[in-house]
C-alpha positions in Angstrom: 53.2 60.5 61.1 49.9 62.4 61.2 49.0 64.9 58.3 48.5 68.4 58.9 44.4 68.7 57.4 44.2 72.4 55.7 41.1 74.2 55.7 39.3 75.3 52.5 39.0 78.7 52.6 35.0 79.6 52.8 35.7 81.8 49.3 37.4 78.6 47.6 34.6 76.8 48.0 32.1 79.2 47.1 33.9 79.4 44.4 34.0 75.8 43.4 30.5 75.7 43.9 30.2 78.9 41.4 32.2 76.6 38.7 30.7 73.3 39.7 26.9 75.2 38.2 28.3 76.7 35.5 30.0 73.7 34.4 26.7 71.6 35.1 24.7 74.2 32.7 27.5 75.3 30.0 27.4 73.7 26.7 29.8 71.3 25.3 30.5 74.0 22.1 34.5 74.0 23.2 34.9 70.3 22.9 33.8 70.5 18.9 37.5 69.3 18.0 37.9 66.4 20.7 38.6 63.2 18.8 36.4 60.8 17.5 36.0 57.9 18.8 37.4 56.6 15.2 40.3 58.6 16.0 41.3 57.5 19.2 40.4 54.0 18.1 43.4 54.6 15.6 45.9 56.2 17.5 45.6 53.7 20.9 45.9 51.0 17.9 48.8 52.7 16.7 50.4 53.1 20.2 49.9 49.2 21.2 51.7 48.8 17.9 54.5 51.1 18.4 54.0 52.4 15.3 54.6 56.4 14.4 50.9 58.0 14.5 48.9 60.7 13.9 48.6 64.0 16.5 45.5 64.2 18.0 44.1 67.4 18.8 46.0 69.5 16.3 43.6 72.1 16.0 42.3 72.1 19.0 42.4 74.1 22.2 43.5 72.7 25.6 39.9 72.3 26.3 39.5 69.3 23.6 43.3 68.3 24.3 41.9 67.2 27.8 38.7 66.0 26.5 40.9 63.5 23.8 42.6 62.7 26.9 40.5 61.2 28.9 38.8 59.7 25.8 42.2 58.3 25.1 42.7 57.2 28.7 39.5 55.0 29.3 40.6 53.1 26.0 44.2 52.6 27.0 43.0 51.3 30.4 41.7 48.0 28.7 45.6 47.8 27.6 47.5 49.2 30.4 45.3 48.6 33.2 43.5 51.7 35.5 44.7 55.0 36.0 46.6 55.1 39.3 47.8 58.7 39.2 49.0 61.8 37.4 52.3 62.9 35.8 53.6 66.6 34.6 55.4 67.2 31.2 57.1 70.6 30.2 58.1 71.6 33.6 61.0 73.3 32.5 61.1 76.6 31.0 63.1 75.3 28.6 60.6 72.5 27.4 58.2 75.0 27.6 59.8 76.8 24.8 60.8 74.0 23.0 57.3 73.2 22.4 55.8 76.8 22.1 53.9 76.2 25.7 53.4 78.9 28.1 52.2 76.1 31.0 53.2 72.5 32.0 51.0 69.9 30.7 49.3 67.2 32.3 48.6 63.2 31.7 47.8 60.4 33.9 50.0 57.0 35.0 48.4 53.3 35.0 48.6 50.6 36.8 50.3 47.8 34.5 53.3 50.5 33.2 54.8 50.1 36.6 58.0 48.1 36.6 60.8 47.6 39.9 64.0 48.8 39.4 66.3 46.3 38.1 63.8 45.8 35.3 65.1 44.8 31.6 63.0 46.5 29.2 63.1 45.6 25.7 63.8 48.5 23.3 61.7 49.7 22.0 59.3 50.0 24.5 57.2 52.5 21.8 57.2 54.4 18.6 59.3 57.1 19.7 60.8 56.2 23.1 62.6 58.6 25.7 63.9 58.3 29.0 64.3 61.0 31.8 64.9 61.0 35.0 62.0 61.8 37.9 60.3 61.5 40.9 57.1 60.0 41.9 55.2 61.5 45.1 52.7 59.4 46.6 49.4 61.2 48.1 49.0 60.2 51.8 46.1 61.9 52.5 43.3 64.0 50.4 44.1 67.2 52.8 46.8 67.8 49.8 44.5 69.6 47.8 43.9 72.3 50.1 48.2 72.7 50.2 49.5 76.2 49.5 53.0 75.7 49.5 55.6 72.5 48.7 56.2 71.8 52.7 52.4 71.8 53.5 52.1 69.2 50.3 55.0 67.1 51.8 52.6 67.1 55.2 50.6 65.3 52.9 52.5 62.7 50.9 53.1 59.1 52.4 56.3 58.0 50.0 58.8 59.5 48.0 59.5 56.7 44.9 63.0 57.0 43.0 61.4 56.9 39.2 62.9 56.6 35.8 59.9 57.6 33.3 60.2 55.8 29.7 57.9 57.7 27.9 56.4 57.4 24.3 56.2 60.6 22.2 54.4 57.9 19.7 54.6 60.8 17.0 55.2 60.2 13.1 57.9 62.5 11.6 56.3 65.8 10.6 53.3 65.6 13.0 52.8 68.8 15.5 54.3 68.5 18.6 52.3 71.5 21.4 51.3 71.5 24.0 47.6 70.5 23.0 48.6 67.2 20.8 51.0 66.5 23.9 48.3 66.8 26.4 45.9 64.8 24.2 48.0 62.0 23.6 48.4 61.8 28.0 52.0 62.9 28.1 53.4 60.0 26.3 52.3 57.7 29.5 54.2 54.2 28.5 56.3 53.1 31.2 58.3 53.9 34.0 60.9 51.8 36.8 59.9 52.4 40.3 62.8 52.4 43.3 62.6 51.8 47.0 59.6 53.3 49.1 61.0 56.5 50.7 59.0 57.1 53.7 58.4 61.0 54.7 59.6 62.0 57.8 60.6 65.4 58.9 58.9 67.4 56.9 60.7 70.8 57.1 64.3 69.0 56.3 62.8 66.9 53.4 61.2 69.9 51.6 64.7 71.4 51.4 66.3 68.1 50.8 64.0 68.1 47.4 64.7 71.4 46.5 68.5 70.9 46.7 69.5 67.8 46.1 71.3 66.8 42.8 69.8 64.6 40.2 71.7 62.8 38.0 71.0 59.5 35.2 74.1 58.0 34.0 74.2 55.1 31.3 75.7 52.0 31.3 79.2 52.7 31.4 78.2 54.7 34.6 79.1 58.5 32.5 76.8 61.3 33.0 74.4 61.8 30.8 72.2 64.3 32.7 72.3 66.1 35.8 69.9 68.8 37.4 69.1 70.4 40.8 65.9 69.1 42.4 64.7 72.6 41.9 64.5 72.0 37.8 61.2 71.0 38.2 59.1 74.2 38.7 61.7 75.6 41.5 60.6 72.7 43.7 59.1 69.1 42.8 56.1 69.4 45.4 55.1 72.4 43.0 53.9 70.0 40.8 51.0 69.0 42.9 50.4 72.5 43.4 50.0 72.9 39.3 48.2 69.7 39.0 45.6 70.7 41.4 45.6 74.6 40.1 44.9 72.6 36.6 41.8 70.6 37.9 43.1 67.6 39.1 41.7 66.2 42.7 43.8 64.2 44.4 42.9 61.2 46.9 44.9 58.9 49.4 47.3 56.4 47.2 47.7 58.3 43.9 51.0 58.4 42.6 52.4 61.9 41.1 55.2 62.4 38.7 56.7 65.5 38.7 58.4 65.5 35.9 61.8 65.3 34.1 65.0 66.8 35.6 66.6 68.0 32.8 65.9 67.0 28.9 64.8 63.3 27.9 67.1 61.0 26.4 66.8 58.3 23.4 67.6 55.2 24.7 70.4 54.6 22.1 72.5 57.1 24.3 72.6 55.2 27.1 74.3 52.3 25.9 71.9 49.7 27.2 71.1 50.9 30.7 70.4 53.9 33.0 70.8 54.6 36.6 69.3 57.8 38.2 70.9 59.1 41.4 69.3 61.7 43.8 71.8 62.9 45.7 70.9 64.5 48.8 67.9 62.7 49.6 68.2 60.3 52.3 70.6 57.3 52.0 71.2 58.9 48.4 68.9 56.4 46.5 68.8 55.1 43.1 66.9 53.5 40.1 68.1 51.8 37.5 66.8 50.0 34.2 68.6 47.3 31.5 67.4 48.0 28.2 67.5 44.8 26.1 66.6 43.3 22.9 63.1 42.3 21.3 64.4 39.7 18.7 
């Protein structure tokens, strides 16, 4: 199917190009509290450990929370391969509050935390692991940056991926949890079960198929652990590429995008040693699943 291209508007770019100086001439005074490279050297440590660590960017502003991110990504790369796309957190307004946020927050997904449905994963898979049930969008074409609403990103995305994130909130008892040490830490980025390829076709009936279809993880005994409208995630989950892109992310052909949990994460002890995710009204009504097993 070929991909609607969207103009940038003429005052867009000027106004990237307005940014793009700025940025080129603006002092690097707000990244005073981004972590040392001591500090990160501890916590990625720590995190191919699994043991409980401490936040990074406590007192920081979101600026240094991104700036200890990607510090914090280039060293996890050596341990969980390149970054091969993006991924949303607190895209609820519930999470939001939870955490005192006022915004979703963003991280990034690599290569070798990829594993096919089916997949046993030994517990624990971190110091603090979750699981929730998502969605992974795969960019088709770069044209997806200049998208202004969730139907002109679908013209955009090549695959729709069933996705079960297991995250890592890698956190010691009594450390900060915001939005800034989230954020700096990548969103807890650990690993995550891909499903079948779902390739986009008909745009228009898609879109709404997202929007409304029911999501629901069950555990092992095949009881219903969570369920939530597609619409949980920001009113639609093609709004997260919207965000991501509003937040300064650029998006080329090939990068994989999760949107984000439908409804609240889950400790893996509550799902009895596995977890299915079901997205009802999405075609052929696919599924996910993961076996959680033992490490000794």
């Amino acid at each position: 199917m070929q991909k609607r291209r969207l103009r940038q508007p003429a005052g867009r770019l000027a106004l990237i190009a307005t940014v793009a100086a700025i940025a080129a001439v603006t002092p690097l005074r707000a990244r005073a509290d981004c972590a040392s490279a001591e500090e990160v050297a501890r916590f990625v440590s720590d995190y191919m450990a699994f043991t409980p660590t401490v936040a990074l960017g406590a007192e920081g502003s979101m600026v240094d929370a991104l700036c200890t991110q990607a510090r914090l990504s280039e060293a996890l790369s050596a341990h969980m391969g390149p970054v091969i796309g993006y991924k949303a957190g607190l895209t609820s307004p519930p999470a939001q509050a939870r955490f005192g946020a006022e915004a979703p927050v963003r991280g990034v997904l690599y290569r070798d935390m990829m594993v096919p449905s089916g997949a046993t994963v030994p517990v624990p898979w971190g110091a603090v692991p979750m699981v929730e049930a998502d969605l992974i969008l795969e960019i088709g074409d770069a044209a997806v940056n200049w998208a202004t609403t969730p139907e002109e990103v679908m013209e955009n995305i090549s695959r729709i991926r069933p996705f079960i994130e297991l995250p890592d909130l890698a956190l010691a008892p009594g450390e900060p949890m915001t939005a800034e040490t989230i954020t700096a830490m990548g969103v807890g980025a650990r690993l995550g079960v891909l499903g079948a390829e779902i390739e986009v076709a008909e745009v228009p009936q898609l879109t709404a198929a997202l929007a409304q279809m029911q999501v629901t993880l069950r555990d092992a005994q095949g009881r219903v652990v969570v369920s939530a409208p597609g619409s949980a995630v920001l009113g639609h989950p093609a709004e997260t590429i919207l965000w991501l892109h509003a937040a300064g992310v650029t998006f080329k052909a090939g990068d994989l995008v999760s949107v984000g949990s439908f409804g609240a994460l889950v400790p893996p002890a509550d799902l009895h040693g596995a977890a299915t995710v079901t997205y009802e009204g999405l075609p052929g009504d696919p599924q996910v699943a993961v076996t959680f097993g033992s490490t000794s």
